[in-house]
C-alpha positions as CSV (number, residue, x, y, z in Angstrom):
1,X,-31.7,3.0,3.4
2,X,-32.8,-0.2,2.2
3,X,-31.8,-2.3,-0.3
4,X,-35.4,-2.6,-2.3
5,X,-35.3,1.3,-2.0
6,X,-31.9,2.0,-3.5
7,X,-32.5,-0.5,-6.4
8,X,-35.4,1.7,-7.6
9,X,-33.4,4.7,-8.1
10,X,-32.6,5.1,-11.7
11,X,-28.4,5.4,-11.5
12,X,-26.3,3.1,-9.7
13,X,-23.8,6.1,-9.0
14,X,-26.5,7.1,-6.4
15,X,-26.4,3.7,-4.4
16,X,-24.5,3.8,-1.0
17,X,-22.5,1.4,-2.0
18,X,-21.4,3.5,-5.2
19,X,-18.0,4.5,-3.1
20,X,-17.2,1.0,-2.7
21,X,-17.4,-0.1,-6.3
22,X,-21.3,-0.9,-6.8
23,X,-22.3,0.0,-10.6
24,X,-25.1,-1.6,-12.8
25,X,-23.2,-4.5,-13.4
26,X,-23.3,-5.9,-9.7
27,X,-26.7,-4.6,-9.2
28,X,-27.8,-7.0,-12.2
29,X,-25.8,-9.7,-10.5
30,X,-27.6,-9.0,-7.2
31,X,-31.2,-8.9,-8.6
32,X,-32.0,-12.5,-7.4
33,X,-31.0,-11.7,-4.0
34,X,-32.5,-9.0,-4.1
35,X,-36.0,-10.7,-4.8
36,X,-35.1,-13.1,-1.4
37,X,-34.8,-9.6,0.5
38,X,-30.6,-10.1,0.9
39,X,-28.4,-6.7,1.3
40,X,-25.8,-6.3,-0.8
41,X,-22.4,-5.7,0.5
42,X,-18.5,-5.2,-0.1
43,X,-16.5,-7.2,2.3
44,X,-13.8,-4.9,3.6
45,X,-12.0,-7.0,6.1
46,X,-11.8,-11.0,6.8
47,X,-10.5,-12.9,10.0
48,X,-11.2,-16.0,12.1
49,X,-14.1,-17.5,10.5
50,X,-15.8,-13.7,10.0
51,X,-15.7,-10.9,7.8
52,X,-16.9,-7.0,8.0
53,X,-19.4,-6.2,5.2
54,X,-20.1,-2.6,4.0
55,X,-24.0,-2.8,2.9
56,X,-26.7,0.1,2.4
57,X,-27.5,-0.2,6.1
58,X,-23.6,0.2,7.1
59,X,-21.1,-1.8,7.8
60,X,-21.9,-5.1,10.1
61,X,-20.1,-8.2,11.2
62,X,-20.8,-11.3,9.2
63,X,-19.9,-15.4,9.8
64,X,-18.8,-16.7,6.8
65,X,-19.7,-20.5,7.3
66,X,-22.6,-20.9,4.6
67,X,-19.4,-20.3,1.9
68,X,-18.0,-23.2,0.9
69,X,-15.0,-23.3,3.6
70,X,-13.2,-26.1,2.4
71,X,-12.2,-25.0,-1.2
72,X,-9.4,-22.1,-0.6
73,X,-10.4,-20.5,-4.0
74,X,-14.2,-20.0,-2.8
75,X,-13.5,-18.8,0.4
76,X,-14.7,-15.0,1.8
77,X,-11.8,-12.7,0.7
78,X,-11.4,-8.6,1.1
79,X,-13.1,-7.5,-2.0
80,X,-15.7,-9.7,-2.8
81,X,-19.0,-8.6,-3.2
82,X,-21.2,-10.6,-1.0
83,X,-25.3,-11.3,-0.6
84,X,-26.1,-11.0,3.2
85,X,-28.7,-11.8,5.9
86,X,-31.3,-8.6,6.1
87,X,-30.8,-8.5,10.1
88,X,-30.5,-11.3,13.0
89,X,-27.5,-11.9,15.4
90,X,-25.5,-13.3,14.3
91,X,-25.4,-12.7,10.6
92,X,-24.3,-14.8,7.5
93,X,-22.9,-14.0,4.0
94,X,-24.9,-16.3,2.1
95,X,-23.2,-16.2,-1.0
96,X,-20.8,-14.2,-3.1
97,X,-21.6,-12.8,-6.3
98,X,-19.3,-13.9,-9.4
99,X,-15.7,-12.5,-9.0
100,X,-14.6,-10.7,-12.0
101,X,-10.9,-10.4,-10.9
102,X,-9.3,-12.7,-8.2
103,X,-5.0,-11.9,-7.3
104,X,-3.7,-15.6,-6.8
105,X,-0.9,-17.1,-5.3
106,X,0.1,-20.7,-4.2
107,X,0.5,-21.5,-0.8
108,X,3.6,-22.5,1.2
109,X,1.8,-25.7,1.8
110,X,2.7,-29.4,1.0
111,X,-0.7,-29.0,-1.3
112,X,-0.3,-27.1,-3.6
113,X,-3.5,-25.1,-3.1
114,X,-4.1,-21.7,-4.1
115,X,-4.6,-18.9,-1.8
116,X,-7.1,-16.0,-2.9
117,X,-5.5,-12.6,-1.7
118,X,-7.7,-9.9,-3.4
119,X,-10.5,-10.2,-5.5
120,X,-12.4,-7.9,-8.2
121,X,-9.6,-5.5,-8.3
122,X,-8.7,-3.7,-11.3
123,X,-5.5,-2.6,-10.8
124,X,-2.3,-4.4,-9.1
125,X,-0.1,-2.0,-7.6
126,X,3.2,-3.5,-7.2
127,X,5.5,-1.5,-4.7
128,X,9.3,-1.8,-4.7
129,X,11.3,0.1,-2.4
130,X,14.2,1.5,-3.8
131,X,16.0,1.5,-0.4
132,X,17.5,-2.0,-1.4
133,X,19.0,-3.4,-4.7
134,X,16.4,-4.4,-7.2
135,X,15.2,-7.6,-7.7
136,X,14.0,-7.8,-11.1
137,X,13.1,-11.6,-10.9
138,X,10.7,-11.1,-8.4
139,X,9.4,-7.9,-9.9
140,X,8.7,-10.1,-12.6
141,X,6.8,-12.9,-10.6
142,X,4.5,-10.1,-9.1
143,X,3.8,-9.1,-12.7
144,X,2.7,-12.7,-14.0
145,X,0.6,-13.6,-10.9
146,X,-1.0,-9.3,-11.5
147,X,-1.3,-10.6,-15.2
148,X,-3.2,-13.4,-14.6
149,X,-5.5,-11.9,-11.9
150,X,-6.9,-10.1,-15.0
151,X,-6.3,-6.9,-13.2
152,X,-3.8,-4.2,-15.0
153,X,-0.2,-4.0,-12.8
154,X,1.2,-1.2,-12.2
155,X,5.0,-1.1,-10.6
156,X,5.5,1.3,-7.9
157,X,9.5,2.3,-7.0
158,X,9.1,4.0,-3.3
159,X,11.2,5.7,-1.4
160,X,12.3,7.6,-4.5
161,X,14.0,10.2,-2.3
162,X,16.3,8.0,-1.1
163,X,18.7,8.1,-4.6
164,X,18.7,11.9,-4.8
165,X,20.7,11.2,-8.7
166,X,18.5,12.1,-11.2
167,X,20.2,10.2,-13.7
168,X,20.7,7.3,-11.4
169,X,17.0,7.1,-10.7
170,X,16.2,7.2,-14.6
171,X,18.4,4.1,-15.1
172,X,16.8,2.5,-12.3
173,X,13.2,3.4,-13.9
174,X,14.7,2.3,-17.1
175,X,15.6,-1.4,-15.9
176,X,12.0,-1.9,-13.9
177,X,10.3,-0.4,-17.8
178,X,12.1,-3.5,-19.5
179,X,11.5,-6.4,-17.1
180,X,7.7,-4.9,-17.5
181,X,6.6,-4.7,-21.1
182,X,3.2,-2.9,-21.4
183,X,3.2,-1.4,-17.6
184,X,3.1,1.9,-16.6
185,X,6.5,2.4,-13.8
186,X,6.0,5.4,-11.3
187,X,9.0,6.2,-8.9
188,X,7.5,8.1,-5.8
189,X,8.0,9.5,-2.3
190,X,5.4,8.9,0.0
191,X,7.9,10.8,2.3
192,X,8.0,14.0,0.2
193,X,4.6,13.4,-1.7
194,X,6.8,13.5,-4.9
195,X,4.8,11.2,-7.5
196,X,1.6,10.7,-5.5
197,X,-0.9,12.9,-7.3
198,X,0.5,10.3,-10.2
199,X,-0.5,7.2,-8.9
200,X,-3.4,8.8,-7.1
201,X,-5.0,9.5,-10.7
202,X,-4.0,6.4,-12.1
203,X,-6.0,5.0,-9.5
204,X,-8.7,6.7,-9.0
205,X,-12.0,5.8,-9.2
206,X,-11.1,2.0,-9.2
207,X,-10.7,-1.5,-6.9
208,X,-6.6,-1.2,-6.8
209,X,-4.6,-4.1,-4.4
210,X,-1.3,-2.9,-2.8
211,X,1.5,-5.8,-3.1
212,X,4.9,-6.2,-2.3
213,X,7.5,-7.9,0.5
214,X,7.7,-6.4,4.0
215,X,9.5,-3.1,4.3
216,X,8.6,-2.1,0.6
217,X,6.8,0.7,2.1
218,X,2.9,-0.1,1.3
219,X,1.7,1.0,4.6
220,X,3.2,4.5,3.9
221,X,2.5,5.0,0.3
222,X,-1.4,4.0,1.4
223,X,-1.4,6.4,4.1
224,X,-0.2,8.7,1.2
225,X,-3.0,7.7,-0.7
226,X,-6.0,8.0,1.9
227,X,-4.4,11.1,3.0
228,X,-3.8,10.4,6.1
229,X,-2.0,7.9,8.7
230,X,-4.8,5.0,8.7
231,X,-1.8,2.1,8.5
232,X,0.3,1.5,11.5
233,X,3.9,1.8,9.7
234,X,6.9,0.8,11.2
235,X,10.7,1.1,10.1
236,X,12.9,-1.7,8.1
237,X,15.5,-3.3,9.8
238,X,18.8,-1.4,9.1
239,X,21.1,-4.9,9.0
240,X,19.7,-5.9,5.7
241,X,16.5,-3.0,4.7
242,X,14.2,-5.8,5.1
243,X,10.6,-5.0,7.1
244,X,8.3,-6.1,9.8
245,X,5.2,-7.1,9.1
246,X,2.6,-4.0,9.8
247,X,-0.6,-4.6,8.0
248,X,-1.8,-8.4,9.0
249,X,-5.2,-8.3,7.3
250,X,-6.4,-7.5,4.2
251,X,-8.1,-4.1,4.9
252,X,-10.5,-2.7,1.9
253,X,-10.4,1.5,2.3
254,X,-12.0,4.1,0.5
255,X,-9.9,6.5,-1.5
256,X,-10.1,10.7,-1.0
257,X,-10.3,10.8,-4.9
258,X,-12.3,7.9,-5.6
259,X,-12.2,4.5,-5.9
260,X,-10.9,2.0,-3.0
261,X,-7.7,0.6,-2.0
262,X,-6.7,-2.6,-0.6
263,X,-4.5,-3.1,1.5
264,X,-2.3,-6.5,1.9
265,X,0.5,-7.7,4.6
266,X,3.9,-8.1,3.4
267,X,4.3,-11.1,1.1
268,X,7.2,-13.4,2.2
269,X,6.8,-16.1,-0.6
270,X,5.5,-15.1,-4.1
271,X,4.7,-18.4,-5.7
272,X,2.9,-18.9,-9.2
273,X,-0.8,-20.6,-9.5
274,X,-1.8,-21.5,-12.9
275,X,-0.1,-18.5,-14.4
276,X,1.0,-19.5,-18.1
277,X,-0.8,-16.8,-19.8
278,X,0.7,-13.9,-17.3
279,X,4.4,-15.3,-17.6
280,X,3.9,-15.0,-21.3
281,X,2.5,-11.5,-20.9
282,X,5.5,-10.3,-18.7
283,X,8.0,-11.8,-21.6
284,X,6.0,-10.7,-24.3
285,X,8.9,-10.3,-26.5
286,X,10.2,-13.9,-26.2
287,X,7.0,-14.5,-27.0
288,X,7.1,-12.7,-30.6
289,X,10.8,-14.2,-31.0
290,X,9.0,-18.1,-30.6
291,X,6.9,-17.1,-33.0
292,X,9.7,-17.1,-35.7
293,X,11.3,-20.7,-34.7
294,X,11.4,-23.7,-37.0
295,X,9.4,-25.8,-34.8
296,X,6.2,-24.6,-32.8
297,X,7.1,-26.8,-30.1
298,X,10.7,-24.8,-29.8
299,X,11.6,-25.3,-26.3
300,X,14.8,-22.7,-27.1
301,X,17.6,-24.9,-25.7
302,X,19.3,-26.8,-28.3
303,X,16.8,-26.6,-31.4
304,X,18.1,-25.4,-35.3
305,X,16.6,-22.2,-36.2
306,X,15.5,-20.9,-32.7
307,X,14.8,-17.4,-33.1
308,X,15.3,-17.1,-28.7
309,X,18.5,-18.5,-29.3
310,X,19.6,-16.1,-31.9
311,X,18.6,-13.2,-30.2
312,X,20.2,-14.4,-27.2
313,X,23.5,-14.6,-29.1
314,X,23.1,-11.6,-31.0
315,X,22.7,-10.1,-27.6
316,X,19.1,-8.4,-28.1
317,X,17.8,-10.3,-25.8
318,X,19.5,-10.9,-22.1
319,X,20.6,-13.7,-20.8
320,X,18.7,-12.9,-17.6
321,X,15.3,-12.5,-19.6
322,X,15.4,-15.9,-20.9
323,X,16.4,-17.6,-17.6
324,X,14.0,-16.0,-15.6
325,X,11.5,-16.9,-18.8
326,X,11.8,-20.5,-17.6
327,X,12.5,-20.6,-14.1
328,X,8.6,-19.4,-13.9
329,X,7.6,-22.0,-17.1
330,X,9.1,-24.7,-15.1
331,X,7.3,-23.7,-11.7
332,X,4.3,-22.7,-13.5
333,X,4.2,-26.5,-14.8
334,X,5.1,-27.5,-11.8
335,X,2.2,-26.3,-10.1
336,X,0.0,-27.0,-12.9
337,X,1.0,-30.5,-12.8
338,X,-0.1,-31.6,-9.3
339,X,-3.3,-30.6,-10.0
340,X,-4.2,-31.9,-13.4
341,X,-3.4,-35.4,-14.2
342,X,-3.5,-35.4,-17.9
343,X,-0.5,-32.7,-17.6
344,X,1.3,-35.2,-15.0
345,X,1.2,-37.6,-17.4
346,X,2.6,-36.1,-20.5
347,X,5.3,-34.7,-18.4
348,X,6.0,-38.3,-17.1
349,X,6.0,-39.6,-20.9
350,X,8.3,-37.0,-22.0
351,X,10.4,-37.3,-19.3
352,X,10.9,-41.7,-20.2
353,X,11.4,-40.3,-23.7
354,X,14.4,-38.4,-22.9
355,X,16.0,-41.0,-20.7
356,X,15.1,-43.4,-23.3
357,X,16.9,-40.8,-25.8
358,X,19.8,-39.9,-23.6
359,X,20.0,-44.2,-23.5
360,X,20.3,-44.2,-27.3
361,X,22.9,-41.6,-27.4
362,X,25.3,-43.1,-24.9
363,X,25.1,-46.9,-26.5
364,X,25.4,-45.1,-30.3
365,X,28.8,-43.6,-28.4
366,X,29.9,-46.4,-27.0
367,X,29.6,-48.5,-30.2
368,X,31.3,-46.4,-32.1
369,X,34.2,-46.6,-29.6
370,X,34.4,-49.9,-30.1
């Protein structure tokens, strides 16, 4: 079928591409290609320079060239939906339509650029394998960069069966509930199928990305999501329960129960791109405490009348929260920084202030000494 045939039909839900994600909103998106006779299409895979797009007339092999290659954040990615040549070998994506969700992270480059991993996903599933101790710091990185993707996270325990303590596992649930305010926490075994029908509903019927480090189980827990063994899986090394990498591409798959999944390798280095507003979600209550300090510009270290502080003392709020709070600040800024040069210069200028304080300080001390 044709793309100026399935545009005529009155529902979306009827277009080929329906099982991919397509609903009015693309297809309003897509009407000026349309007019230049393009196919619309879901780009399910990328590699070397080339992607695979799902369109009305199936799925075909695409060159990737026309999109603006030098810009990491414009490049092709798995989930895009893209505007593609009618026929000819070989084909182009000629442009992507507007993403309305994009998953960053920062490279582990000397630039500082940022690297696209999914995009227009609506929920971030973030799997943590329960075979090893938790890591709630990084559970909380995951969470900011999910944040900020727009998407809504969702934190995955696997290999539930592997603490066979009811009351252990609770506490363990417990601890992942309070380093993620505001997201839903499912402990599952893709081994015994416990918890799956869970997530499979939570799902369903949406764009969700599957995150986490190697040997957190994703390429299981997917197969237990499609139903059936489409991901190679291999086992984690039994020195120190870490994995091998099994999935190398992003790979975009259609769900039994609707919706589509994608699928990511194993994530070795988690680093934050522009994330402010998705650290402050994941610590939304020291959030709500800065809202009661004496200064608005409270940076909760040494001020009079911090209400961080306080609860920090009064114990309500842990000592881990906070540092963890701005370990990601500082990075965030970090980041930030070597990309905007108005930031890099107020941090500069506040930086000569305190030196010029801590200057003051010292001479005041030694006077007095003397």
């Amino acid at each position: 079928m044709s793309f100026s045939a399935a545009s005529s039909e009155a529902s979306s839900t009827a277009h080929p591409l329906a099982p991919y994600g397509w609903d009015e909103g693309w297809e309003a998106e897509f009407t000026p290609y349309a007019a230049q006779g393009l196919l619309p299409g879901r780009v399910v895979r990328v590699d070397r320079g080339q992607c695979d797009v799902v369109t009305p007339d199936g799925t075909v092999r695409a060159d990737t060239e026309f999109v603006v290659p030098r810009d990491p954040m414009k490049v092709v990615c798995t989930g895009d939906w893209a505007a593609v040549d009618p026929g000819g070998d070989p084909r182009y994506v000629r442009t992507l339509l507007p993403r309305r969700t994009a998953f960053v992270r920062s490279t582990s480059s000397q630039r500082s650029e940022g690297q696209i991993l999914a995009a227009n996903v609506e929920h971030a599933i973030i799997a943590v394998s329960l075979a090893v101790e938790l890591d709630l710091g990084r559970i909380e990185r995951f969470l900011a960069l999910a944040w900020e993707s727009g998407a809504q996270p969702v934190v995955v325990l696997t290999k539930a069966d592997l603490v066979p303590d009811p009351t252990g596992l609770s506490y363990l649930v417990d601890d992942v509930e309070t380093t993620a305010p505001g997201v839903q926490v499912l402990a599952l075994s893709a081994a015994t199928g416990e918890g799956v029908d869970v997530l499979s509903a939570v799902v369903s019927g949406s764009t969700s990305v599957l995150l986490g480090v190697s040997g957190a189980g994703k390429s299981t827990l997917a197969n237990a999501l499609l139903g059936e063994d489409v991901m190679e899986v291999q086992a984690t090394r039994d020195a120190d329960g870490k994995g091998r990498h099994t999935t190398t591409t992003r790979n975009l798959l259609v769900l039994p129960g609707g919706g589509v999944l994608i699928d990511t390798p194993g994530l070795r280095g988690v680093g934050l791109w522009d994330a402010g507003q998705g650290v402050g979600q994941v610590f939304t209550e020291i959030e709500e405490l800065a809202e009661g300090c004496r200064f608005h510009d409270c940076a909760h270290v040494s001020e009079p009348g911090c209400a961080v502080l306080a609860a920090l003392a009064d114990g309500s709020l842990p000592e881990r929260r906070l540092e963890s709070y701005r370990k990601l600040l500082r990075e965030n800024q970090r980041i930030v920084a070597k990309t905007d040069a108005r930031l890099r210069a107020e941090i500069r200028r506040d930086w000569r202030l305190k030196v010029a304080e801590g200057r003051a300080a010292s001479e005041a001390k030694r006077g007095r000494a003397r």
